[in-house]
N, C-alpha and C positions, 0 to 999 in steps of 0.2 A: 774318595776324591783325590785323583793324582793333580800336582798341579807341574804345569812347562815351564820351561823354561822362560819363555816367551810372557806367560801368567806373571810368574815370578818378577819381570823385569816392571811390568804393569802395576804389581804391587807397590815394587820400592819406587815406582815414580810417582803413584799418588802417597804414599806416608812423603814421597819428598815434600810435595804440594801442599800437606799437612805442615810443612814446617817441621817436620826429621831431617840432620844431618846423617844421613848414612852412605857418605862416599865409600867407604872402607867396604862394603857389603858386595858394592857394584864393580870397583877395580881396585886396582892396588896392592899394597902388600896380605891383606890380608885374604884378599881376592871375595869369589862370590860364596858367601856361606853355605849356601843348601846346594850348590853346584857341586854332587857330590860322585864321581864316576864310580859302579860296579869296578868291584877288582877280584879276582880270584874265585872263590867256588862254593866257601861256607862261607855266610854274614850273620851274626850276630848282632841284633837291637837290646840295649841295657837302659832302662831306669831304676831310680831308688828315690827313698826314701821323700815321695811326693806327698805325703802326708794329707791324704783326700783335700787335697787342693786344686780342685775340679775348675776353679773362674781364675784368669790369668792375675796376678796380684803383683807387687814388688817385694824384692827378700831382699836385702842391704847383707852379703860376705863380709866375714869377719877382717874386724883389726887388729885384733889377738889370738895364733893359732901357735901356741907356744910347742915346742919342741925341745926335749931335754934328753941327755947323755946324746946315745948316737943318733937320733932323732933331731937332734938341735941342726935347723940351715936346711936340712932336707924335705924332700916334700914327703906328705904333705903341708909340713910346716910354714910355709911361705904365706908371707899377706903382701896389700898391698905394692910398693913396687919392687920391693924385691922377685915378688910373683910372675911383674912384667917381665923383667930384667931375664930373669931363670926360663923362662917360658918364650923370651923375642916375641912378645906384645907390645904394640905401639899404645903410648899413652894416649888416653881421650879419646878411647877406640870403642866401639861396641862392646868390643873384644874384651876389651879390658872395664867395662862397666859390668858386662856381666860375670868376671871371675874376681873383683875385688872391691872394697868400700868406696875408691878414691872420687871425689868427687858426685858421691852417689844421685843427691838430691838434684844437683843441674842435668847429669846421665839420665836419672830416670826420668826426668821431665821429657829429655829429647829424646831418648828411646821407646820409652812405654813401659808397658808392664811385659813381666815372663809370664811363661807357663800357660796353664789352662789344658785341660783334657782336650777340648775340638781342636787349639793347635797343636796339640803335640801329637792328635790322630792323622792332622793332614799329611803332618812332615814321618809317622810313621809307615804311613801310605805310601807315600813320595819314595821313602827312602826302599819297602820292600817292593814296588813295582819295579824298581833299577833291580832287585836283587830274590828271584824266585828262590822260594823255599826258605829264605830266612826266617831266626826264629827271635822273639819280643822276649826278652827276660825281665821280669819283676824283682827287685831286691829286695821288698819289704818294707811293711811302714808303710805300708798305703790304706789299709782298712783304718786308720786311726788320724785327726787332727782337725776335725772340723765338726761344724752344729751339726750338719746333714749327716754325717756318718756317723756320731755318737746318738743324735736324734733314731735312726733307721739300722740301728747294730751295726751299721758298717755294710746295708744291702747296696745305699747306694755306692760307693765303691766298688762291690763287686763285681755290680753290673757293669757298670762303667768298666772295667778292665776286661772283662767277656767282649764289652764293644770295643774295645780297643784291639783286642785283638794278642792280648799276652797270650804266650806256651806254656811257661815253668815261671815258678814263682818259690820264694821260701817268707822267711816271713821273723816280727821282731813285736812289736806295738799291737800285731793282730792278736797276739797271746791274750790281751787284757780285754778283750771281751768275753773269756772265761774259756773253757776247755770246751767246754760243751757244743759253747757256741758256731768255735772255731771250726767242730767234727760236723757240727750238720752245715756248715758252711759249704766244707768237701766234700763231704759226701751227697751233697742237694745240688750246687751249686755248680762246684769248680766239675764236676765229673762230666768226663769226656769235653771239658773246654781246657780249663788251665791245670798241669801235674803242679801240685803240693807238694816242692821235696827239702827234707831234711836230714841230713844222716847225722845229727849230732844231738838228737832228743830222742829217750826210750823212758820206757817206765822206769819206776821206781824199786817194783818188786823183781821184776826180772831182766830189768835193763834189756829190755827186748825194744826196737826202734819202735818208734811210736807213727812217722809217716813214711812214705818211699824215701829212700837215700839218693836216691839218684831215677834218671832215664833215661831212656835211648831213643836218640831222634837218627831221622838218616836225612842226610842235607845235598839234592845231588849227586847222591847215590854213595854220600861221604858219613858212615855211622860216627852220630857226634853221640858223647854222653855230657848230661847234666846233673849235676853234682851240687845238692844245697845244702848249705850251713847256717842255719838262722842266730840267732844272737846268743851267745852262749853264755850268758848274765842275766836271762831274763829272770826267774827266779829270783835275784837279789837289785834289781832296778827295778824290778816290778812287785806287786804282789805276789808272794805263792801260792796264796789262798784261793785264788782264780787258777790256778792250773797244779793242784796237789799232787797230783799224780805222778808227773812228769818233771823229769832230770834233764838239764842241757849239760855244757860247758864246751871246751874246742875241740877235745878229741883229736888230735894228730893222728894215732895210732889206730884211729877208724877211720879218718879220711882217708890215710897212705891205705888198708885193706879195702876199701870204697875204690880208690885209682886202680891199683892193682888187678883188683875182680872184674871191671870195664875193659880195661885195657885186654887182659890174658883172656878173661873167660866171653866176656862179650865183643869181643873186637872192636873197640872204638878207635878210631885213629885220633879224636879229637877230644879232649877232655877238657869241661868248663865248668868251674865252680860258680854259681851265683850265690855269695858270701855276704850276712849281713854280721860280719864279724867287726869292722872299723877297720879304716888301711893300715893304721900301724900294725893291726894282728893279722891281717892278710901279707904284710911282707914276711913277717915273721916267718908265717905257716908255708909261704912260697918257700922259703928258704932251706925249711925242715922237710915236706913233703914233695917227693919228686914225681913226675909222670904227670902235672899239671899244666894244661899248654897255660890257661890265662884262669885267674881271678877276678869273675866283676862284681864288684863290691859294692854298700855303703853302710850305712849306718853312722857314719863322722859326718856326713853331710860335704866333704872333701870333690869339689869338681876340678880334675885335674885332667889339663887337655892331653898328655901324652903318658901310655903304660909307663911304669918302672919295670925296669927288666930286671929280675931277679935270680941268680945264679945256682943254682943245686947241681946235687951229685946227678942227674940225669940230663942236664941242659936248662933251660930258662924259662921263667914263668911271666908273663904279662901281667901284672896287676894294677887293675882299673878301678876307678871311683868315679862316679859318674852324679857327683852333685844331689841337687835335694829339689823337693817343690814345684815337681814337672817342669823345672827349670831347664833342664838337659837331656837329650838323646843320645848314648854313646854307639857309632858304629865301627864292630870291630869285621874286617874284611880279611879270611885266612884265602893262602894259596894252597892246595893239597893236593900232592902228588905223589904216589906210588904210597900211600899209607901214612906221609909226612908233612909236615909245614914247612915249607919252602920261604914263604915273604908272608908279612901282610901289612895292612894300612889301617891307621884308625884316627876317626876322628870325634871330639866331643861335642856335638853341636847345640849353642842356645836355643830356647824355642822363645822369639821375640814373637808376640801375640801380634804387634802390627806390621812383620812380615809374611804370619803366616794365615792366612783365611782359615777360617772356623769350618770346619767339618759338618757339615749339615744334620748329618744324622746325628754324632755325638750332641752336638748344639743343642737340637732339640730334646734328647736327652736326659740332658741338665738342665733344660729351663722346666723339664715336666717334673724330674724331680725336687726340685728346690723352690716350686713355683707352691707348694701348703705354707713354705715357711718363710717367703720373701719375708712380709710385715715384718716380721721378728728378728729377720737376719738385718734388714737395712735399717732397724732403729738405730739413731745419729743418738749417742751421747753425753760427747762434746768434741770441742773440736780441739785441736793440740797445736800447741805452738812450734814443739820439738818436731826433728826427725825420732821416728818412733821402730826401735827395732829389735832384736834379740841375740842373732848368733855373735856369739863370740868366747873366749875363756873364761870372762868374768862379767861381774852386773850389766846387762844393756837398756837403752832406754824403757822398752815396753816392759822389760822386768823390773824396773825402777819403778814405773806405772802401778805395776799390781802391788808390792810390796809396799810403798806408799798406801795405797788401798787398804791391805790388810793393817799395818800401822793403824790407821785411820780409824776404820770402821770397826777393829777389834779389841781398839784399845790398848796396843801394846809396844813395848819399848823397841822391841826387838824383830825384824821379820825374816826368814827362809822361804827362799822360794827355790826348786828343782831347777838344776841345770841343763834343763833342756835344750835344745840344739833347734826345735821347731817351733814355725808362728812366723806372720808374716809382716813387713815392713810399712807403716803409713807414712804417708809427706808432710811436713809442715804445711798447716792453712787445712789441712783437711780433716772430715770429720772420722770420727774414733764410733767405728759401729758397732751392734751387739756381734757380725760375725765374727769380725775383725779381732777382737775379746776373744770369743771361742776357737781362734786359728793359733790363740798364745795357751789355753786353759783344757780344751775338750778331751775329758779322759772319764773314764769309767769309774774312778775312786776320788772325784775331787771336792773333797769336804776340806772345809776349813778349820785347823785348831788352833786351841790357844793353852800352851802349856805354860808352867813353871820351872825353869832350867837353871842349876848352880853353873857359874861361870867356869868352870872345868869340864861340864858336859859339853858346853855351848862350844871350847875350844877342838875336844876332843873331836867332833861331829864335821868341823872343817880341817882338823889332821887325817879322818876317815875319806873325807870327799876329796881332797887336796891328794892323797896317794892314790883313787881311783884314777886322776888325770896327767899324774906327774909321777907316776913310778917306772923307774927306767926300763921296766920288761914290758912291753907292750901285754903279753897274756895275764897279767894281774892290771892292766888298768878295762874298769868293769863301763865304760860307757858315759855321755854325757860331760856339759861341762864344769864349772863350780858351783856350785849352789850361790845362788845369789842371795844378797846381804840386805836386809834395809836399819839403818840405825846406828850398829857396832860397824867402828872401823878396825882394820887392821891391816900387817904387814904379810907377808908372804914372799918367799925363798922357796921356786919350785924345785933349784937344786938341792935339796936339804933331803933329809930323809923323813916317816913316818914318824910325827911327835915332836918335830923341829922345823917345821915348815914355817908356822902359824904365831906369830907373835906381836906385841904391842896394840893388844883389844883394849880397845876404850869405847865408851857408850860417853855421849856429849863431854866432851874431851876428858872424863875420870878413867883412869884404868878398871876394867873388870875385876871384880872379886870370884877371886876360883868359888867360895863358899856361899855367896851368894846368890839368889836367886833370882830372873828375872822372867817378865813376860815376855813368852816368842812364840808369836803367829807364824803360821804354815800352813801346806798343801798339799795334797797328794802323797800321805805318808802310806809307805809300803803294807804297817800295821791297819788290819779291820778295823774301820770307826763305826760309830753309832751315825745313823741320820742328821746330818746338819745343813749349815749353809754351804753353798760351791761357791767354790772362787771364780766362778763367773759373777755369780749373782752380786756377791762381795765388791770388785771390780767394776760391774754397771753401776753400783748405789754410788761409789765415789762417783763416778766421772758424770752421772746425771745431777750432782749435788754441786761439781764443779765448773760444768758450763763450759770450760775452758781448761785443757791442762796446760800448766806448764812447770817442767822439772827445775824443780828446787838444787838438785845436784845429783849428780851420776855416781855414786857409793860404789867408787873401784878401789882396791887393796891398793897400797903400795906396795910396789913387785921387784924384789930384791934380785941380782943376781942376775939379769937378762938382758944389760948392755950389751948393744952390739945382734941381738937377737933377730935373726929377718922374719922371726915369728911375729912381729908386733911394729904399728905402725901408729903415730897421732892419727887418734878417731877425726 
């Protein structure tokens, strides 16, 4: 479904007649968003990290996106207005509702929801009828985050991206549906529709690659190669047990012979990394590996409208992020001439669901696939007084939600909950569904425990998690954000080093005793558990017992050290 110009204008004047303020869309500084002219010769389409998030929803961007040593102020560091300011975004702009907190709850009322696969197929249509030959890149994290994809291993998903229409794909969160799964995935599935590539996972025994590193497309008559890197942590943020086999990590010194061998022995003129590395290690690796035109990244969940150009000993790399949640479509437009990049344009575009008409075919799609599990997905139960949300550095409301749950239901003093970056945003007044649970929870290993922990482990465990997020080299911070807290308060100094971060733990205002031991419930632990309850299940029993949520209080650190920080913004 291409849609006109003409269409387009037809659109935004019935959402006006709905009562949408969207001047900014139609003139102005920010001019017409999907109004987007062909430039040049190679085009590249980038998502990431949509987290089978197939029906448009709202995601509420973070108010804390801390940035430390040389990281601090830069992006992707930026929240709220400092974000605008860096970026010449007008406040109370579309614009600016969909790249930051400010104002979220009256924004999303007047804008709607993002994402959705049917609109991001329409505007993917739109965008490759301007632009013959262009190719859809996947960053990963998309076979995993929701009932239907954990329910159906992740088929609906794939399907769904077969109709969508992706090239090349690498991949992060699809690991945890076990090795096996993954193989007859490609080997059934993606063959001869979407290349599987990663040059930074081999076996174990003979470190021999485990999928393609790369491929060669020709765009125009312009040979591009693609070049994938999937997460190079997954092993120690995930289970290993699910993938024993197989060794990741970044690998520089295979990427740089990966550019190389395309470049010299394949003639590519064009070389594109699709990286689910997180952009602070994508700038890194720009920096160190030369022969790389562009980076498109995610896995930090980071939607940042304009590349960082980055400077190496061969010329400059564009590195891109492109957002999470089927929220974003990144188009990068190269000019190539005599074997070279001359210019190019790029832009990040929202996928506002009541600008963009539903794709028919996808639409129906997902209403066939999701139509065994409506009953179950649209059970209401309760409704929430709060905004209800997740991303950000430290506790957010819906993870306050669950942890209160496990509290609750487990019994225990103390609760851990993973610092996930995925899961999507409810509004105040509205009801808290069973999907809506499974868009913060659905994972292949989500049993609930309840240990016994002396107060020196309990510290140690947030000095561990505190240097995966705040250790000044980007290639030692392993993914994710804080682990979040229910219970025990504390202080936190992200410029401090490992073992000095983490101080002034008190449980109901007594200090912690390093020797003693307390109850603490969690989720999702990397260690084989025996058969228990899932924190979903856990989750729905609070909120159908509560009828009503409303948070008691939001269990954020005190955060030493980050006056002045444009990393962090009043929620």
């Amino acid at each position: 479904m291409n849609i006109s110009r003409r269409e387009f204008l037809q659109m935004l004047a019935a959402a006006s007649a709905a009562g949408l303020n969207l001047p900014a869309f139609a003139a102005g500084k920010d001019g017409d968003l999907y109004d987007l002219p062909a430039f040049g010769n190679v085009s590249l389409l980038h998502f990431t990290d949509c987290h089978a998030q197939l029906m448009p929803i709202y995601f509420r961007e973070p108010n804390i996106n801390l940035g430390v040593a040389g990281m601090k102020g830069n992006v992707p560091h930026l929240v709220g207005e400092h974000f605008l300011k860096h970026f010449k975004i007008n406040a109370n702009s579309p614009l600016a509702h969909a790249y930051t907190n400010l104002n979220f709850v009256d924004a999303a009322k007047q804008y709607g929801k993002i994402g959705g696969f049917a609109h991001l197929s329409t505007l993917v249509k739109k965008m490759r009828a301007q632009r013959p030959g262009s190719l859809l890149l996947d960053g990963g994290d998309t076979w995993q985050g929701s009932a239907t994809s954990l329910w159906t291993k992740a088929q609906d998903m794939v399907d769904a991206c077969k109709l969508l229409g992706v090239d090349v794909m690498t991949a992060h969160w699809e690991f945890t549906f076990g090795a096996e799964r993954v193989k007859e995935i490609i080997e059934k599935d993606l063959k001869g529709h979407i290349d599987f590539v990663a040059q930074n996972v081999v076996d174990n025994e003979w470190e021999e690659r485990v999928f393609e590193p790369y491929v060669m497309k020709e765009i125009n008559g312009v040979p591009v190669a693609i070049i994938g890197q999937a997460f190079p942590y997954t092993p120690i943020a995930n289970p290993r047990y699910m993938i024993p086999d197989w060794s990741f990590g970044i690998r520089d010194d295979k990427m740089q012979e990966t550019v190389d061998k395309v470049r010299n022995e394949e003639g590519a003129k064009v070389v594109i990394v699709v990286s689910h590395n997180g952009m602070d290690v994508d700038l890194k690796m720009a920096s160190r590996v030369t022969g790389i035109d562009a980076i498109m990244g995610g896995h930090t969940h980071d939607g940042v409208p304009e590349p960082v150009k980055v400077k190496n000993k061969s010329g400059t790399t564009l590195v891109i992020n492109s957002g999470s949640n089927g929220k974003f479509l990144s188009v990068l437009d190269l000019d190539v001439k005599d074997g070279k990049i001359r210019d190019f344009r790029y832009k990040l575009l929202p996928v506002f669901s009541n600008l963009l008409a539903a794709d028919k075919e996808m639409a129906s799609f997902i209403n066939n696939v999701r139509k065994p599990y409506l009953s179950k997905l649209n059970e209401e139960l309760a409704i929430t007084e709060d905004l209800l949300y997740r991303r950000g550095n430290f506790n957010g409301s819906f993870d306050q939600l669950i942890l209160d749950a496990m509290m609750e239901v487990q019994d225990a003093e103390i609760a851990f909950s993973p610092g996930f970056r995925w899961g999507v945003s409810v509004l105040p007044g509205q009801p808290i569904t069973f999907e809506q649970v499974m868009t913060q929870t659905a994972i292949t290993y989500g049993e609930v425990t309840l240990n016994h922990m002396p107060g020196e482990m309990i510290k140690t465990i947030l000095e561990d998690v505190a240097d995966n997020l705040f250790n000044e080299d980007p290639y030692y911070q392993q993914g994710g954000d804080m682990v979040r807290v229910g219970g025990l308060k504390y202080t936190i100094d992200p410029n401090q080093k490992i073992g000095n971060r983490i101080s002034n733990m008190t449980l109901k205002g007594k200090p912690i005793d390093a020797k003693k031991k307390y109850s603490v419930a969690g989720w999702a632990s990397v260690q084989e558990q025996p058969e228990g309850k899932k924190i979903w299940d856990v989750t729905a029993e609070y909120l159908r017992n509560k009828k009503t949520y409303k948070m008691k209080e939001l269990n954020v650190p005190v955060i030493k050290g980050m006056k002045g920080n444009p990393g962090i913004v009043d929620a």
